[in-house]
C-alpha positions as MATLAB code, in Angstrom:
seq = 'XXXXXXXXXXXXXXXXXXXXXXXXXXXXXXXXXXXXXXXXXXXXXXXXXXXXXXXXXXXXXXXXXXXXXXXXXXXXXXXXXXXXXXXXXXXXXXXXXXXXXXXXXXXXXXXXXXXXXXXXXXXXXXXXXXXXXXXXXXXXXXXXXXXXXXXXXXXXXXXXXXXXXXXXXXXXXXXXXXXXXXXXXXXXXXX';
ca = [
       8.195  137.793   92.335;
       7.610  140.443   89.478;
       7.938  139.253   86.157;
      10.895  141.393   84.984;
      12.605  140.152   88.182;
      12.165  136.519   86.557;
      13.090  137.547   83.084;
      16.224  139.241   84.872;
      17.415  135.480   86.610;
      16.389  133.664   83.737;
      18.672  136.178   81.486;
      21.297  136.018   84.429;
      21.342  132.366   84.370;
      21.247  132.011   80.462;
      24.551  133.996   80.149;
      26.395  132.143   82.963;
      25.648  128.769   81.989;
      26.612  130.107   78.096;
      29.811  131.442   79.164;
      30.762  128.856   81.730;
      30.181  126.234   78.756;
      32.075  127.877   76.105;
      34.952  128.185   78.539;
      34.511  124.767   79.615;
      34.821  123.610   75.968;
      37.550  126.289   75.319;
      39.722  124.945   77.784;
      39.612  120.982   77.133;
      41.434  122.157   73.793;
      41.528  121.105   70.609;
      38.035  119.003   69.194;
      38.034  119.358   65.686;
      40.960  117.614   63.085;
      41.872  116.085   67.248;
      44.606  113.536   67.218;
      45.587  111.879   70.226;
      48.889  109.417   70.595;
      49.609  108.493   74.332;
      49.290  111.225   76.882;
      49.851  113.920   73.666;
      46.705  115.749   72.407;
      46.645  117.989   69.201;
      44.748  119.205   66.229;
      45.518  119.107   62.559;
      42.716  122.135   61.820;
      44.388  125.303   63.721;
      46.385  128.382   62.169;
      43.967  128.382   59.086;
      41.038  129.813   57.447;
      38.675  126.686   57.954;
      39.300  126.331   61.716;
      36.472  126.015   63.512;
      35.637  128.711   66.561;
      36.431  126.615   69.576;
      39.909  125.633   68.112;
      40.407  129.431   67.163;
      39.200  130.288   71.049;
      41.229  127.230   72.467;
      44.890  128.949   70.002;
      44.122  131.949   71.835;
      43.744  130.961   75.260;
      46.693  128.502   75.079;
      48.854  130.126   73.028;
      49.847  133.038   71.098;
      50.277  133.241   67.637;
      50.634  129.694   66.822;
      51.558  128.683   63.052;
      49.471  126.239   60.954;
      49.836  122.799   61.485;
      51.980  122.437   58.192;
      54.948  124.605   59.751;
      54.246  123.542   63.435;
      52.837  120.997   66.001;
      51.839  121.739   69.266;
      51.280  118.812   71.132;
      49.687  118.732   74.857;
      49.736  116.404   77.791;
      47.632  117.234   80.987;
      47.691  113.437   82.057;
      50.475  110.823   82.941;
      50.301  107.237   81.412;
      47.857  106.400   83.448;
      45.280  109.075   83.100;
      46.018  111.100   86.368;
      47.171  115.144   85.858;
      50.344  115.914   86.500;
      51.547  117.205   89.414;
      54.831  119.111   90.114;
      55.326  116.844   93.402;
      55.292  113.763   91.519;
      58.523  112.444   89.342;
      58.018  111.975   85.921;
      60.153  109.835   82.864;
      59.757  111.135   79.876;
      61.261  108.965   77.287;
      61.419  108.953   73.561;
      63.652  108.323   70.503;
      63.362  110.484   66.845;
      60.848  113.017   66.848;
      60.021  113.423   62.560;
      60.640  117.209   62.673;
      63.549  119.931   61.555;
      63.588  120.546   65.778;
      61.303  119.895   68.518;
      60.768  120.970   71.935;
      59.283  119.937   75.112;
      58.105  122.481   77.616;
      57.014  122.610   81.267;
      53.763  125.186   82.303;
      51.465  125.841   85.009;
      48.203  125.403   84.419;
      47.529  128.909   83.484;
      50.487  128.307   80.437;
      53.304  130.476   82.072;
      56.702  128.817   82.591;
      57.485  128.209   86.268;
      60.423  130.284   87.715;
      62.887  127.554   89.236;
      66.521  128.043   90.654;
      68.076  126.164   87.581;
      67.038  128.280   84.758;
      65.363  125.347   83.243;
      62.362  125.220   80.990;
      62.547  122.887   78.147;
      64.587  120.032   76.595;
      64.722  120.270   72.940;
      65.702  118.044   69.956;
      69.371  119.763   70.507;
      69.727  118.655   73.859;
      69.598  115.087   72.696;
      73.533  113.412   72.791;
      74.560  111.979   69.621;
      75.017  108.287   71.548;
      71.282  108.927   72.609;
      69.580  109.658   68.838;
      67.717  106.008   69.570;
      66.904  106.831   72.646;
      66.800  109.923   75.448;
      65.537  110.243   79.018;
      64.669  113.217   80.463;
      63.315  113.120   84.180;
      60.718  116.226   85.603;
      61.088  116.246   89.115;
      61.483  119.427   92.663;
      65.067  117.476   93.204;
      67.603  117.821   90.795;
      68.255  114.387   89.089;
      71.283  113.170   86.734;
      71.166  113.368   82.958;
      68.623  115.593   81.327;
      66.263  117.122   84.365;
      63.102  119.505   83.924;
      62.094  121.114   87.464;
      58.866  120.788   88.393;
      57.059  123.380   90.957;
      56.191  120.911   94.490;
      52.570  121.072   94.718;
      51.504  122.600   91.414;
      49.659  120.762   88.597;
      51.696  121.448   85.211;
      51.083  120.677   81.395;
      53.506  119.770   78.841;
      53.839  120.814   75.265;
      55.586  119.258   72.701;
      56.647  122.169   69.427;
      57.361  120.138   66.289;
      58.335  122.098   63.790;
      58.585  121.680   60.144;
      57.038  118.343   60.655;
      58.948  115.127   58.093;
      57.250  113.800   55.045;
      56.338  110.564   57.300;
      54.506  112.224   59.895;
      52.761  114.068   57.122;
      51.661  110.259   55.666;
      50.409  109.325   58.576;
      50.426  111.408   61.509;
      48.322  109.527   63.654;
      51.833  106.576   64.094;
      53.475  109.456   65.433;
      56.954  108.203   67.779;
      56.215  110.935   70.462;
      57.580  110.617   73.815;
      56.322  108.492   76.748;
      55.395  109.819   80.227;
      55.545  107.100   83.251;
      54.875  108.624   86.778;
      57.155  107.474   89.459;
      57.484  108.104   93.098;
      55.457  111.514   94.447;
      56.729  113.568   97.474;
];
């Protein structure tokens, strides 16, 4: 073999294992300023002039335009409780109480981050959703079948992520946002 043939692989081989490794890092999200409560993931350090380039990289791959952490939140969850990604033929409880923001949202995407065309017009459950006889406590069940109360579809055989908007997040989240009350997410039966 020549030796500009073996400059050329080495080269080659440099730049894929770069690229695949930045986009590797890219896409597990948030590192820097990372908090994690439960089976939600976010960063403190996006939206800012001191955010770091992977966090920067990660905002732009997973989302457009996203505000600084002291107007909004974005929380993700790839995983159930139990560690396993969630998958659109499984059903899902997601259960939580007082979310310490002006409003919140919860919202169902593939794993490319589109929403998921369904029958039922149905995206997202938000903090207006929530009943006044449920402000201690709310349900809301991701499953393909339609199910009573509050119901997100899910796409049968598709992976999906979750992710939770606070915005304007509450003086006691600010304290001590680490003892965030954010929602639960408990698996159930899978078709």
């Amino acid at each position: 073999m020549k030796g500009w043939q073996r400059y050329s692989i080495a080269i080659l081989l440099g730049l894929a294992l770069g690229v695949g490794g930045a986009w590797t890092k890219i896409r597990q999200g948030f590192s820097k300023g990372a908090i994690a409560i439960g089976v939600w993931r976010t960063s403190l350090n996006y939206g800012t002039t001191q955010t770091d380039a992977f966090t920067r990289a990660s905002v732009a791959v997973r989302g457009l335009l996203a505000l600084p952490s002291t107007e909004t939140l974005y929380w993700s969850a790839t995983s159930d409780s139990d560690g396993n990604p969630l998958s659109g033929s499984c059903t899902y409880t997601m259960s939580g109480g007082t979310i310490d923001a002006r409003w919140w949202s919860v919202t169902y995407y593939d794993k490319a981050g589109y929403l998921v065309a369904n029958s039922a017009d149905i995206w997202s459950f938000s903090g207006a959703s929530v009943l006044p006889q449920e402000k201690d406590g709310w349900t809301v069940t991701i499953s393909p079948v339609k199910a009573g109360g509050h119901w997100l579809p899910s796409a049968k055989g598709q992976g999906f992520d979750l992710t939770l908007r606070m915005y304007n997040p509450g003086d006691g989240f600010r304290a001590a946002p680490e003892k965030a009350a954010l929602p639960t997410l408990k698996k159930g039966e899978c078709a």
